[in-house]
N, C-alpha and C positions, 0 to 999 in steps of 0.2 A: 875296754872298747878302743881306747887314745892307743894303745899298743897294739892292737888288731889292726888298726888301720896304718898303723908305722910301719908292719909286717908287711900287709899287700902295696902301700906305694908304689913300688914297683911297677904296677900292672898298669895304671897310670898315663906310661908312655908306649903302649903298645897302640895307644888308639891317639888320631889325629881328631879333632872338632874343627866341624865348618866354621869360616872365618865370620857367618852371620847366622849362627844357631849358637846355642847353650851347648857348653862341651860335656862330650860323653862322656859317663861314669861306669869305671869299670872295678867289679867285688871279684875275687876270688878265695876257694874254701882254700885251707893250709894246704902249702905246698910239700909233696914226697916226694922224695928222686923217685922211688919204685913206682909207686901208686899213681893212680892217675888222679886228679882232681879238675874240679869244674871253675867256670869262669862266666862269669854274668855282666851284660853289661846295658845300659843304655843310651841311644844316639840323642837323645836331651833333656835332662833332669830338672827343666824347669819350663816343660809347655803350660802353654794354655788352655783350659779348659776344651775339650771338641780335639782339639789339637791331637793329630795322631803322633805312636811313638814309637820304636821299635825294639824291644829287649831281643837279648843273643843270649842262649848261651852255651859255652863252646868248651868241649873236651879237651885237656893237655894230658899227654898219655907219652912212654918211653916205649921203643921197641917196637911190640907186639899191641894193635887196638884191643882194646876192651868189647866183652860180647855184653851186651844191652839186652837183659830178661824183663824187666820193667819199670815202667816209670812213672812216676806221681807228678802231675800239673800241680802247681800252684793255684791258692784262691787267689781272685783275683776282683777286691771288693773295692767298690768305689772307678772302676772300671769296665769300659767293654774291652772284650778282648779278642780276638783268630788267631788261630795259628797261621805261621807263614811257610807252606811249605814242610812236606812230610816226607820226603825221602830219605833214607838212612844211606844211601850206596854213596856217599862224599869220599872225596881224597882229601885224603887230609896233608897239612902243609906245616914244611917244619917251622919252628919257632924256639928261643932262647928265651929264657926266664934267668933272672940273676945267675948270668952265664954257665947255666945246664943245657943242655938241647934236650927237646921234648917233640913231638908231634902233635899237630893241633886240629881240630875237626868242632865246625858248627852242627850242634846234637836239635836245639831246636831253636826256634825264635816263635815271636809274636807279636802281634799289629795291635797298641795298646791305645783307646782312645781315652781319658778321666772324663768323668762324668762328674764329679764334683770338684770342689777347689783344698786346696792343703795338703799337708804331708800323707802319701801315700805308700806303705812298703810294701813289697815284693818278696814272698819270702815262700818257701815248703817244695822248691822244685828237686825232684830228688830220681837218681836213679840204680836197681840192681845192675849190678856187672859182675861179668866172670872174667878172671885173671887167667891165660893161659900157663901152663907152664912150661919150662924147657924140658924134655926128656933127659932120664936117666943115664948117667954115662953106659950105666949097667946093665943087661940084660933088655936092654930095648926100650925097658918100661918110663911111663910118664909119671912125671905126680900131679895130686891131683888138682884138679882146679881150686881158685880160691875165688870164693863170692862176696863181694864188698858194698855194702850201701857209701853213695857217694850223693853228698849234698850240696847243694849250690851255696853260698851264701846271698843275705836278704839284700836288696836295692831298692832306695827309696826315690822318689820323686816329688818335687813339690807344684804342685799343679796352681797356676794363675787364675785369677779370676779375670771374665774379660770385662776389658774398662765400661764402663758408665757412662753414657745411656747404651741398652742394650739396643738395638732397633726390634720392632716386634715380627718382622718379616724374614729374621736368623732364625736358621732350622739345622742349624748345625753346622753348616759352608763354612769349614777353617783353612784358609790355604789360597789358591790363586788359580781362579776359574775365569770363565769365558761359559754364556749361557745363547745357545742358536734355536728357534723355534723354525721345524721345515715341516712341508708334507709333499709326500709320494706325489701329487698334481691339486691344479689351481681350479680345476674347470672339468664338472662333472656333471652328472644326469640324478636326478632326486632315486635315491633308493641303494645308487651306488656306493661303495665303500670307498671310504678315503681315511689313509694311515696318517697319524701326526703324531711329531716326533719332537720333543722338549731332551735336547741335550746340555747337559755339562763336560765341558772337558777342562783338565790341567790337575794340579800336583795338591794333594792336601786328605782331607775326610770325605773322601769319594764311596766308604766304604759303612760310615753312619751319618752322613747328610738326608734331608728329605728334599724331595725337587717339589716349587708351588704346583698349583691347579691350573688348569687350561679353562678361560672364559671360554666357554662354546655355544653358539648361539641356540636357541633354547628349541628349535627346530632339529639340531642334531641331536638323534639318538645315540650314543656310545658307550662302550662296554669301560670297563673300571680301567685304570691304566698300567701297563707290563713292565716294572723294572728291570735293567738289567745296566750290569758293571765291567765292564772289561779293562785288565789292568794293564802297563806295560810290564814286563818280564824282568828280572832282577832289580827291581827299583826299590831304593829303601825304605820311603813315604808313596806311597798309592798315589801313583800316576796314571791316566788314560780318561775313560767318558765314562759316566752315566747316566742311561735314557729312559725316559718313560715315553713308553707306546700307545696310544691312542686311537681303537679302531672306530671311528665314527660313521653316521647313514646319516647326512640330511633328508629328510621330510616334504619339504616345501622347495617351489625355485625362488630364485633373486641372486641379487649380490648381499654376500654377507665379508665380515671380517673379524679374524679373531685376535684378537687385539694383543699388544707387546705384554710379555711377562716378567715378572721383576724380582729379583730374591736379592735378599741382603749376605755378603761375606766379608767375613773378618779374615786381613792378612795378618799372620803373627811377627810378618819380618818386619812390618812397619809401623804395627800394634794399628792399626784403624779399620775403621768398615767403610763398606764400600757395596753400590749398587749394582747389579747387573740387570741388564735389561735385553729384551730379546726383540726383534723385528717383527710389526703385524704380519699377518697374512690375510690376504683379499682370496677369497674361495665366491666361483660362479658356479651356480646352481642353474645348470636348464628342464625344463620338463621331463619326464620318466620317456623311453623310448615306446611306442607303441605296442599294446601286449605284455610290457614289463608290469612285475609285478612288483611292490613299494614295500620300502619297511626292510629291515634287518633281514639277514639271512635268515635266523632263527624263527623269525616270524614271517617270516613271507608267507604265500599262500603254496599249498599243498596240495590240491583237492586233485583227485583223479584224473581231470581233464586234461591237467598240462603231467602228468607223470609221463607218457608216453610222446612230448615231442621230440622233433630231432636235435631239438638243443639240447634238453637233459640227457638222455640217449649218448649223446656226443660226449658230454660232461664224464655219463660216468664211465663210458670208453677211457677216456684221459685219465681217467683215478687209476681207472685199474691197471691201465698200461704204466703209470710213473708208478705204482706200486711193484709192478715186476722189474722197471728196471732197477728200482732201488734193492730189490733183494738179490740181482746178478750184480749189480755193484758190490755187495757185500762178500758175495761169496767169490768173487773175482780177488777183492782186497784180501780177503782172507789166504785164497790159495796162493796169491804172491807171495801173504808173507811167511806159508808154511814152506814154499819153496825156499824162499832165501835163506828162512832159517835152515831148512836141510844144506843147502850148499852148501852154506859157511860152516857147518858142521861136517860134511865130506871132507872138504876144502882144509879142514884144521885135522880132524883125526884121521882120514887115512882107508884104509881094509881094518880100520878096529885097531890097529898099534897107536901108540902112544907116542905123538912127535914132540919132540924134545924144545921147539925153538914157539911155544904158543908161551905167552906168557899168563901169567896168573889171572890180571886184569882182564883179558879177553877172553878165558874160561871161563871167568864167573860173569861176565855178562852177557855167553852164551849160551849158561843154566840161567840165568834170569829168561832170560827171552824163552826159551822151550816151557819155564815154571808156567810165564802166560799163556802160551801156548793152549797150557791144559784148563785154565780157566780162573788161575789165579789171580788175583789184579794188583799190580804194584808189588812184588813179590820183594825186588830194593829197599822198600820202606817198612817192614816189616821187621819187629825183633822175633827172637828166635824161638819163642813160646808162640807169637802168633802165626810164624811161619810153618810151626809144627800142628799145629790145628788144621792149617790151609789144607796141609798136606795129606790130612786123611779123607778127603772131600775126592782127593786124586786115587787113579786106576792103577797104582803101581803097587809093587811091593813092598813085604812089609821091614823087608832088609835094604832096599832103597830107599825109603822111607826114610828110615831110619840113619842110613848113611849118608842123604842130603849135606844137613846141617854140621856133619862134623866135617864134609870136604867144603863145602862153604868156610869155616871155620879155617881151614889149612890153609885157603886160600889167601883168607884177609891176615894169619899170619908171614906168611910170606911178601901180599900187597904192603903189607902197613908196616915192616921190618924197616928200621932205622937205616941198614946196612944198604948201597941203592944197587951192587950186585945180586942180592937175593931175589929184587923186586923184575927180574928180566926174564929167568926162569922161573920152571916151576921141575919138579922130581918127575923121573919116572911114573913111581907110583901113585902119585895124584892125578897125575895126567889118565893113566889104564882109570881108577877110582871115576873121574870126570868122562873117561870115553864112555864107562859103562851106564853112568847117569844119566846120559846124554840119549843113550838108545831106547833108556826106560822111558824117560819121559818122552820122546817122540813118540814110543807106541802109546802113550796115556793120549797125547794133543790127538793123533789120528781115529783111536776111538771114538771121541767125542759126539 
């Protein structure tokens, strides 16, 4: 083991740690100039409990990428876990490893929270790949591919316990929040709906926290409360809000108030807890308008008499008409984008020749975009076994079909060539290959 880890050192200094977290630990399986191998890492090996974390791990690969048939998740005990992010279409970026040049690509990651305290390992993440090969000087011919299990190695982390006393009002809040109690309006009529809104925002366990309860006075009827989390976009620890929604009906009039809400959080930078607490709100309640009817929508009153005024009447005029516009908004959005995609397909291939100056990368993302077209979703994040399932769901042939995957295939070897001439062009013949893909699958999207 004392020699394993003498071997990867190395790997070590490819990653910087924040000047006030735990520095990241980064495994890597045995290195081959040929071969590609894996590399795992995490952004802090010694959080605390709740404390979320982030493992990588990232492909080093020579040449030509490696095609990804499938792949085994690790267990993942003593942990909650998400995946971050699923897309396979990445560029990958060059990188030096004890001064070889290699090309490097994040294959997966995952949002790691411990759920208990002590050493935890990381270990079984594994994947097939297929090894292109170069063609034969001789006779045209290729050899043939080679298929290799490639395995990550294990990474540990030792998880903290949080200090002592715990407060009984943590419910998971590890990180650095800000807690705002709002609602839609202050001053309603008894029966009418009024929304309230318990948000958290800021950086941390946004993503296994629990937000408290709403005191609500005992007049108001309300449905159970909607969570929902919205993150910011490339962030390495879960950044942005999560809200519960509260659709509540007061009952009665008066002045009421729903009083400040309070949740305990623990910051890891500083090791302490800390209280948050939200602003009351003061809600007036005035008498129901005349003729209105009390109570929850679902309960309100039904009976025959009021089916036919010119309120309802009017109501469900407005359903039906936002219901029509929202189906010409669709099919509006749609035929834009079957337009654009036709164009920039005009636009690149021509009368059906093959223009010489498109390059690889913007061929193959505008066979992804047509793949959707016909109904496939995220066609980028797909390996090549599941994109061959996708594909029999589609209206094409069974010779397109089938010759998909291996111009996809041509594609990323030419994208992902070491050499950065190759990666400007693409061949004649790949290019005719992609015109003809290109027309098939347009007729499959338009059938639809």
């Amino acid at each position: 083991m004392a020699t394993g880890l003498a071997r990867y050192s190395l790997f070590f200094l490819l990653f910087i740690a924040s000047a006030f977290c735990t520095p990241a630990r980064v495994e890597a399986s045995e290195i081959q100039e040929n071969r590609p191998f894996l590399a795992s890492s995490v952004n802090n090996t010694h959080p605390f409990v709740g404390q979320e974390v982030l493992l990588t791990y990232r492909l080093y690969f020579r040449d030509t990428a490696p095609k990804i048939s499938y792949e085994v998740t690790p267990p993942f005990q003593g942990l909650w876990a998400r995946e971050a992010g699923s897309e396979r279409f990445i560029k990958s970026v060059p990188a030096t490893i004890q001064g070889k040049n290699f090309r490097s690509a994040i294959v997966k990651q995952f949002k790691l929270v411990p759920i208990q305290s002590g050493r935890i390992t990381i270990s079984g993440y594994s994947m097939l790949s297929t090894l292109p090969q170069e063609p034969v000087a001789t006779r045209g011919k290729e050899h043939p591919d080679t298929s290799v299990r490639i395995t990550s190695p294990a990474i540990t982390i030792s998880a903290q316990a949080l200090p002592e006393p715990v407060p009984a009002k943590l419910s998971g809040a590890v990180g650095t929040f800000s807690l705002t109690l709002m609602a839609d309006r202050q001053k309603l009529r008894i029966g009418e709906p009024i929304s309230l809104k318990l948000i958290l925002t800021g950086t941390g366990s946004l993503l296994t926290l629990e937000l408290p309860d709403l005191d609500l006075p005992e007049s108001f009827r309300h449905n159970p409360p909607e969570r929902t989390t919205i993150l910011t976009q490339d962030s390495e620890t879960s950044s942005g809000t999560t809200t519960a929604t509260i659709l509540a009906w007061p009952q009665s009039q008066g002045d009421f108030q729903i009083p400040a809400t309070s949740m305990a959080v623990f910051n890891p930078d500083t090791k302490q807890f800390s209280f948050l607490h939200s602003k009351p709100l003061a809600i007036t309640v005035a008498p129901a308008a005349q003729g209105a009817t009390v109570g929850r929508g679902e309960h309100a009153d039904t009976s025959t008499e009021n089916e036919g005024t010119p309120a309802s009447l009017l109501a469900t005029v407005a359903i039906v008409l936002l219901f029509l516009l929202s189906i010409a908004a669709l099919l509006l959005i749609r035929i834009k984008r079957v337009a654009k995609v036709k164009k920039l397909a005009t636009e690149n291939t021509g009368n059906g020749q093959p223009d010489r100056g498109i390059s690889a990368r913007t061929m193959k993302q505008q066979l992804f975009s047509l793949i959707e077209e016909t109904g496939v979703k995220s066609p980028g994040g797909m390996t090549r076994t599941e994109l061959l399932n996708a594909l029999q769901k589609i209206n094409i042939t069974d010779e397109s079909r089938s010759e998909l995957p291996a111009v996809l295939d041509s594609l990323d070897k030419i994208l992902y060539s070491s050499a950065t001439e190759k990666e400007s062009r693409t061949h004649d013949l790949i290019a005719i290959k992609v015109n003809a893909l290109m027309h098939a699958l347009k007729k499959a999207s338009f059938s639809r």
